[in-house]
matplotlib code that plots the C-alpha trace (Angstrom):
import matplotlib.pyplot as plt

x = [11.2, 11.1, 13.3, 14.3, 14.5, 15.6, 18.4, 20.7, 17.8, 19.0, 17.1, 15.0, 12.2, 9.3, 5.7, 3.7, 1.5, 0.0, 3.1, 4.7, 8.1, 7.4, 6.3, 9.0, 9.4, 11.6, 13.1, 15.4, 17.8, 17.2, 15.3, 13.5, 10.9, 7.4, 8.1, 11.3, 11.3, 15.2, 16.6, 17.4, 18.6, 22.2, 24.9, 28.1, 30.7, 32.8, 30.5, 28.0, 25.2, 22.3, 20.6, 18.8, 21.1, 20.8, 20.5, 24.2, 24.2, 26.8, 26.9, 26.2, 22.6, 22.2, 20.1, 18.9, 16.0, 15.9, 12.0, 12.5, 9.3, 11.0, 11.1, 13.0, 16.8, 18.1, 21.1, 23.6, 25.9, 25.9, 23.0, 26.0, 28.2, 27.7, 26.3, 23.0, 20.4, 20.4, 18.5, 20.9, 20.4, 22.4, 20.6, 17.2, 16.2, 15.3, 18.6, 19.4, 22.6, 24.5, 26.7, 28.1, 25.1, 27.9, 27.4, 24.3, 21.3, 20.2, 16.6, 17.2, 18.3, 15.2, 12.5, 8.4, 7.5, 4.1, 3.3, 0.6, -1.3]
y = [46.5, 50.1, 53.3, 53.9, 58.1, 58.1, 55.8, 57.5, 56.5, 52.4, 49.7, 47.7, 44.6, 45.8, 45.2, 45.9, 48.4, 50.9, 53.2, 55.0, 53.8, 50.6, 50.7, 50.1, 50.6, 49.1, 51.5, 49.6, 48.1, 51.1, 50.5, 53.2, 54.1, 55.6, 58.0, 59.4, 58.7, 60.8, 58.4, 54.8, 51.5, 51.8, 48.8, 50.3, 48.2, 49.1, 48.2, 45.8, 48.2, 48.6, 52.4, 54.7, 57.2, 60.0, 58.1, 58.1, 55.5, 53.8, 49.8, 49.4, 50.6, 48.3, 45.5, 42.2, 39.9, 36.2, 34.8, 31.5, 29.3, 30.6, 33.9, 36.9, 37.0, 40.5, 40.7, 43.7, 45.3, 42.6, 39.9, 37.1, 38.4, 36.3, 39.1, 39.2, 41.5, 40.0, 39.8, 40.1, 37.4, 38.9, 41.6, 42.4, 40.5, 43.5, 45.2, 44.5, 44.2, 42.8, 38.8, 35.9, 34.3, 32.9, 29.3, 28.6, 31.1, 31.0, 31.3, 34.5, 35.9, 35.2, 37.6, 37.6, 40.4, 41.7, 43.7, 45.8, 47.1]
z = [199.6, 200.9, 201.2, 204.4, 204.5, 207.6, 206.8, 204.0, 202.1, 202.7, 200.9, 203.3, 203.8, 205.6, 205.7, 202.7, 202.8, 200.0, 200.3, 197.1, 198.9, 198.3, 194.8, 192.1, 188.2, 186.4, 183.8, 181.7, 183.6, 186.1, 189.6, 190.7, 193.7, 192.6, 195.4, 194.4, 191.0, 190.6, 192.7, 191.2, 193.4, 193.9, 195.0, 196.8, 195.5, 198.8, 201.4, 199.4, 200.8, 198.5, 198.8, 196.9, 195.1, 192.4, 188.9, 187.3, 184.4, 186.4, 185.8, 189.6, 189.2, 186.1, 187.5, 185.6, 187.0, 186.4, 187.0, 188.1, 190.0, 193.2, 192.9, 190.7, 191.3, 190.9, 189.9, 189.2, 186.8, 184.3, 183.8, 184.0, 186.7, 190.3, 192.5, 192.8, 195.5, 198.7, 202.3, 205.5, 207.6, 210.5, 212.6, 211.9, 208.8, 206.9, 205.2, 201.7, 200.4, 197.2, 197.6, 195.4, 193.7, 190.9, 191.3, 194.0, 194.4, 198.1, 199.5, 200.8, 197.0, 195.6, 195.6, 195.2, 192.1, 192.2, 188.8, 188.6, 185.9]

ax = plt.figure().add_subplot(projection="3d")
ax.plot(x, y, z, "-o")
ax.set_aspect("equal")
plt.show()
């Protein structure tokens, strides 16, 4: 994943490279970038966009990861609620945005978690 400055500061895939904008802590149940580490991952409930907004301690920047042998689910506001971090399929392939993982977690919802020491 990486911040996307240029885009309202949107949530993106894109290659990996050795960027700080596409390193991540984890912060309790807070997302935030290693670059800008006053910003945490955000989920607009009106548009289902996923972005990088001023921390708040609102529940929409709560997020909860599942590890499962496929990958870490993500999901947000509540660890039991049915929406969950997604990859658009439509467009480019790269923009992130929040769905309905309630009863079936697709491919595209599951995500690779490198931790680093």
């Amino acid at each position: 994943m990486s911040v996307d400055s240029a885009d309202d500061n949107n949530v993106v895939i894109w290659h990996c490279t050795i960027g700080k904008y596409q390193k991540w802590d984890f912060f309790g149940n807070k997302i935030k970038n290693m670059k800008y580490d006053n910003l945490c991952l955000d989920w607009n409930r009106n548009t289902d966009n996923v972005s990088m907004q001023v921390c708040n301690g609102m529940s929409n920047q709560d997020w909860f990861i599942d590890f499962t042998n496929n990958g870490g689910i993500f999901r947000v506001s509540s660890p039991t609620q049915g929406r969950c971090l997604t990859l658009d399929l439509d467009g480019s392939y790269t923009s992130l945005k929040v769905e309905n993982c309630r009863n079936t977690v697709r491919r595209n919802q599951k995500f690779d978690v490198i931790i680093y020491n």
